[in-house]
C-alpha positions as CSV (number, residue, x, y, z in Angstrom):
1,X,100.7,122.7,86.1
2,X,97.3,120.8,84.7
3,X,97.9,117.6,85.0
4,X,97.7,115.4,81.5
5,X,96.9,111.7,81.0
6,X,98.8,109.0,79.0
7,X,99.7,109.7,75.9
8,X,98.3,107.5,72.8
9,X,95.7,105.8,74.6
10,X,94.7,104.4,71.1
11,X,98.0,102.6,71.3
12,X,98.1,101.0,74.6
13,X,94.6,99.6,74.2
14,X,95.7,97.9,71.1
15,X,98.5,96.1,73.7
16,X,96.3,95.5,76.4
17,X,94.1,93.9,73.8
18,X,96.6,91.8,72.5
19,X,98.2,90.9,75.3
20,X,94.4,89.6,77.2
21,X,94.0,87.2,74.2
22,X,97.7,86.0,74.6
23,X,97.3,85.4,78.6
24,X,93.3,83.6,77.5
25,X,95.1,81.2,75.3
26,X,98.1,80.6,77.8
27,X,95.5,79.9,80.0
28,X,94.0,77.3,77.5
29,X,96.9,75.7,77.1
30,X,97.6,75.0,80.9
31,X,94.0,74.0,81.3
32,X,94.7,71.0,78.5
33,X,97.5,69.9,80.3
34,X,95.9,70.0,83.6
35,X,92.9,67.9,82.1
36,X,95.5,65.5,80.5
37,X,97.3,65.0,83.5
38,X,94.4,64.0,86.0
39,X,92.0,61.7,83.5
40,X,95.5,60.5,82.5
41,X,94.5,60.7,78.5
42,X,96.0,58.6,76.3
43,X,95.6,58.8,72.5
44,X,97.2,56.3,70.3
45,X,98.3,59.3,67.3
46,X,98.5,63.3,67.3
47,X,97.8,64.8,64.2
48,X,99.1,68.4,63.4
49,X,99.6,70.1,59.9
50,X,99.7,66.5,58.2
51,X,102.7,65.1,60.0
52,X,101.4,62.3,62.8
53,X,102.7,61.5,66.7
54,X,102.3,58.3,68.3
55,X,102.3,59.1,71.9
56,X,103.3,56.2,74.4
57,X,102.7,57.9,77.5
58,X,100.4,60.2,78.7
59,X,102.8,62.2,81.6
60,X,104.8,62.9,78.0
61,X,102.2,64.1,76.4
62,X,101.5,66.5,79.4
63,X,104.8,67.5,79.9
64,X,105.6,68.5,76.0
65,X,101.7,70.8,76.9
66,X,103.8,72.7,79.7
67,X,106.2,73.1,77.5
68,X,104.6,74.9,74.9
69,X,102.9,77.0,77.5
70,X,106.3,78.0,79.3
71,X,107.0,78.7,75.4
72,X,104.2,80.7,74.7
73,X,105.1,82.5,77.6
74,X,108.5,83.4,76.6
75,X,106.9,84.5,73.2
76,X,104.7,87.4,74.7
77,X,107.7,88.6,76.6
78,X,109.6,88.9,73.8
79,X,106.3,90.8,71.9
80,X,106.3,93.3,75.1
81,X,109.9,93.7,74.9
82,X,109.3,95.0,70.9
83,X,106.7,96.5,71.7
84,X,108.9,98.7,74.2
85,X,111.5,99.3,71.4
86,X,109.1,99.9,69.1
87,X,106.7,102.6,70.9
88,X,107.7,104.2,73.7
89,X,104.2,105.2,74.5
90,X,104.0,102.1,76.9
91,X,107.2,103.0,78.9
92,X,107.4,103.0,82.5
93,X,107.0,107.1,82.8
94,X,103.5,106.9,80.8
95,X,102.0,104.3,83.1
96,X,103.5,106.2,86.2
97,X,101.7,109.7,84.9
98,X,98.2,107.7,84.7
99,X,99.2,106.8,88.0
100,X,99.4,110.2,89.6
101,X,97.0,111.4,86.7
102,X,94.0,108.8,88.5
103,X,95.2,109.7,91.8
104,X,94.7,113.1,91.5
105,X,91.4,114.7,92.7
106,X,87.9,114.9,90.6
107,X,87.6,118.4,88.5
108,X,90.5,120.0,87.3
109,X,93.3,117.5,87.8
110,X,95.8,120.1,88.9
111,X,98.2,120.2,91.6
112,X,98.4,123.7,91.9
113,X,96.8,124.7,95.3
114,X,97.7,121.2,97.0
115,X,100.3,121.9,99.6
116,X,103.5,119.4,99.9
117,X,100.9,117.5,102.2
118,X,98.6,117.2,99.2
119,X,101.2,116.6,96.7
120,X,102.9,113.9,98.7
121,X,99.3,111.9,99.3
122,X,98.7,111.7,95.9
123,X,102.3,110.7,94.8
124,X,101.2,108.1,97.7
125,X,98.2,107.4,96.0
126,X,100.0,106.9,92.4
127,X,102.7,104.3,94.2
128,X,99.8,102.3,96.0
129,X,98.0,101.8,92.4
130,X,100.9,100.8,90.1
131,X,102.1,98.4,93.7
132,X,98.5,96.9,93.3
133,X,98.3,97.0,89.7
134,X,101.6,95.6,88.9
135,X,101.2,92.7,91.5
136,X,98.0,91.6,90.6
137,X,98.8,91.7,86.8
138,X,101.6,89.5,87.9
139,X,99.8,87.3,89.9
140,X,97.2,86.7,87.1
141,X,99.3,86.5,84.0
142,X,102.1,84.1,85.8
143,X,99.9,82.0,87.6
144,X,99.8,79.1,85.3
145,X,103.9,79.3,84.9
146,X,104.3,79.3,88.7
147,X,101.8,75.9,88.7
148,X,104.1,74.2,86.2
149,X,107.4,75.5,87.2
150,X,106.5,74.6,91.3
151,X,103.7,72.3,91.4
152,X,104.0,70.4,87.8
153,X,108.0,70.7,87.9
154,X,108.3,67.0,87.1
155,X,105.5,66.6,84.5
156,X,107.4,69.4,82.9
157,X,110.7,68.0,83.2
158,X,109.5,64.4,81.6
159,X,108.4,67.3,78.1
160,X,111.5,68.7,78.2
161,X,113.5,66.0,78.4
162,X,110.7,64.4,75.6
163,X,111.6,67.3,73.3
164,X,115.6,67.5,74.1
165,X,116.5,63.8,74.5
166,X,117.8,65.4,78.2
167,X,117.8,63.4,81.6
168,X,116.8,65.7,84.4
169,X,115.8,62.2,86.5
170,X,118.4,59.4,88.6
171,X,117.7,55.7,88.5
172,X,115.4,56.0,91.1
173,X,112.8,58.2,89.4
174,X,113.3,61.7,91.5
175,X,114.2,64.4,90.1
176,X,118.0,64.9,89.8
177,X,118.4,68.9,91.0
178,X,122.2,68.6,89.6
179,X,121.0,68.2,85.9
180,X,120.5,70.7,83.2
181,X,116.7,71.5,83.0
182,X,116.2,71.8,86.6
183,X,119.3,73.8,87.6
184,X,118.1,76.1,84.2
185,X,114.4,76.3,86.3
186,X,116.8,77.1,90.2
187,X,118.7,79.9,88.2
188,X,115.5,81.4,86.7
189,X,114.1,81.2,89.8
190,X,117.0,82.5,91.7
191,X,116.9,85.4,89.0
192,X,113.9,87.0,89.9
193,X,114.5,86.5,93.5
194,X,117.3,88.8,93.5
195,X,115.8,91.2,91.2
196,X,112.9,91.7,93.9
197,X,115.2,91.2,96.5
198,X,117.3,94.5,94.6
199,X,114.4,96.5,93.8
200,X,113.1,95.6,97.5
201,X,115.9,96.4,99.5
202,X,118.4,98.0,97.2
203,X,118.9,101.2,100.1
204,X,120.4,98.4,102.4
205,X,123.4,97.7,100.1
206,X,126.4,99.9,99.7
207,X,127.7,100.7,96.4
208,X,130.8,99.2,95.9
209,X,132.9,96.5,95.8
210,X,132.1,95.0,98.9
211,X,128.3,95.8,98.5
212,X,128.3,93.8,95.7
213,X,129.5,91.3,97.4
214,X,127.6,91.8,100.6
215,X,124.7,92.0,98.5
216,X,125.6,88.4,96.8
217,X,126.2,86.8,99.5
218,X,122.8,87.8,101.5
219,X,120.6,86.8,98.0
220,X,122.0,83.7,97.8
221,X,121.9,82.8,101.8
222,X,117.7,83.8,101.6
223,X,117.3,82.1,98.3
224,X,119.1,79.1,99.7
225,X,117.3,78.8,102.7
226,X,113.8,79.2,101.2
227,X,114.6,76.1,98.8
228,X,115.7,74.1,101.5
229,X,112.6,74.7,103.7
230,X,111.1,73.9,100.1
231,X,112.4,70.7,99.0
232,X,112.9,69.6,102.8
233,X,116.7,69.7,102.2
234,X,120.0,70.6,104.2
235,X,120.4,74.1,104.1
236,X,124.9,73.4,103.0
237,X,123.6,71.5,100.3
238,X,121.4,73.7,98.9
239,X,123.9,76.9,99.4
240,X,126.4,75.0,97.4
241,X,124.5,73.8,95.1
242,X,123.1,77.5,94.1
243,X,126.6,79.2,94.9
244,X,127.4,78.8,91.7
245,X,125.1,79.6,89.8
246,X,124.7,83.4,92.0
247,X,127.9,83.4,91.0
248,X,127.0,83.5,87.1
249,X,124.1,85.5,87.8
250,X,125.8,88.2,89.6
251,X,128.7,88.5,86.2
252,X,125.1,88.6,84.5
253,X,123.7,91.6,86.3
254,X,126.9,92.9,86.4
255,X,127.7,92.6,82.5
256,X,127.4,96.2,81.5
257,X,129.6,97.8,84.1
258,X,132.2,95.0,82.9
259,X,131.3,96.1,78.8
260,X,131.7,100.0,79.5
261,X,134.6,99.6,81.9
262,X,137.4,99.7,79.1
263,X,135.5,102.8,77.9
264,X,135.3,104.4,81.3
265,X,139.0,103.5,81.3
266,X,139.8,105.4,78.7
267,X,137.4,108.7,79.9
268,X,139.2,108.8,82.9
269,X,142.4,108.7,81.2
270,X,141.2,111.3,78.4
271,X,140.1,114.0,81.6
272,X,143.6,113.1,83.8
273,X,144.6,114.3,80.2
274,X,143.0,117.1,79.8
275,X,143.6,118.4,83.3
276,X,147.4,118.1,82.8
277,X,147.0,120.1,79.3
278,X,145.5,122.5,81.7
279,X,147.9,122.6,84.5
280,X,150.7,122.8,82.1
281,X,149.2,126.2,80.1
282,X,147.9,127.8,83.2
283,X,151.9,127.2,84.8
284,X,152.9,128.7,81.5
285,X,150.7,131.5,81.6
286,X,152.8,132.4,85.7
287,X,156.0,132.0,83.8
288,X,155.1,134.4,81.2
289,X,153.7,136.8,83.3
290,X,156.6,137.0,85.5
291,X,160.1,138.7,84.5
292,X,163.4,138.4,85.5
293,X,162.8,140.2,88.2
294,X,159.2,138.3,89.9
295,X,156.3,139.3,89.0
296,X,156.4,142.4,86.4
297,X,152.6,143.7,87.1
């Protein structure tokens, strides 16, 4: 079997493309709030499409920056996620044949002739480049999100709270971890941690009832402790404080078993039905093929 690379390559450039402009101008916009943040700019009015701002406060002015990039960040996921309803051409199984496709030996491409040992060290070869690939797209496209949402939390939190009329601080000035915005920024956080953790480890955890739970249980104990060594914290305060919200984020993940139950519910019930229409013609068919006196063949 010749071996055949991506499909609509015309396609996926035209993504790529769009998406390197989209991460240059994310980048832009972090740069500006970086720049306003440390020479601690303060202009008297903002002008934009006619309608003026006076800005009072410079760590405002920063924060509402962050903002817009966090924004502009949720706005190219949502273009990739059309983009992947829209043209399949960039789905998972089309990056994964380039994959084995560039990991496959010069010439003809094939695998015919290759042996399972030659087989499995290019399938090798495919995982190691997408691992690579993937990681290092992820570590340059997300690295001005992890800044602001880790480094520049509070600078962010004094936008949001600009743009939402929110309080995410106590009397004191710190950052109150119990308030909206940051326990929104914990549960994102706490999100992707158990979706690596999953995709990570997912052979360790039984299927199941009690896997689920197992499996629960363990992501929030790790998550937990990592944000406690984090924030220098007791490790109870921070398990209770994110119990709940593992809790929320497990009926999340868990959301389309509990839509298609009712509808496996009734499958279940429309095969018992269909077996016992069965049983009941095939012990009709015995009763019809017996006589009076057994068994007439």
């Amino acid at each position: 079997m010749a071996l055949k690379p991506r499909y609509s390559d015309a396609q996926v450039e035209k993504l790529n493309e769009r998406t390197d402009k989209q991460i240059g101008r994310i980048y832009l916009i972090w740069l500006a709030g970086i720049v306003v943040g440390a020479i601690q700019l303060k202009p008297e009015r903002v002008t934009y499409s006619g309608i003026s701002y006076a800005i009072d406060n410079p760590e405002k002015l920063q924060g509402v920056i962050f903002v817009g990039c966090v924004v502009y960040y949720l706005a190219v996921l949502g273009a990739a996620i059309m983009h992947q309803l829209q043209y399949t051409t960039s789905s998972g199984l089309a990056i994964k044949r380039h994959m084995i496709y560039s990991s496959a030996s010069r010439g003809k491409r094939t695998l015919l002739g290759l042996g399972f040992a030659g087989v499995r060290t290019v399938v090798f070869g495919a995982r190691l480049q997408l691992f690579i690939a993937v990681i290092l797209f992820l570590l340059i496209a997300c690295f001005p999100l992890i800044h602001i949402l880790i480094f520049e939390q509070r600078a962010f939190l004094i936008g949001v709270d600009s743009i939402f009329h929110t309080a995410s601080f106590n009397d004191a000035g710190s950052i109150n971890i119990n308030a909206t915005a940051p326990l929104l920024i914990v549960g994102a956080f706490m999100a992707l941690w158990a979706a690596l953790i999953q995709l990570t480890l997912k052979r360790l955890f039984e299927r199941g009832f009690y896997g689920w739970l197992y499996k629960n249980f363990f992501l929030l104990t790790t998550f937990a402790f990592v944000e406690s060594r984090f924030r220098g914290e007791d490790f109870l305060t921070a398990f209770l404080r994110d119990g709940p919200l593992q809790f929320w984020i497990a009926v999340i993940m868990a959301l389309p078993i509990i839509i298609a139950s009712p509808f496996w519910v009734w499958l279940m019930g429309y095969s018992l039905l269909a077996r016992f229409v069965q049983w009941r013609q095939t012990k009709q068919q015995k009763r019809k093929g017996s006589g009076p006196w057994g068994n007439t063949q």
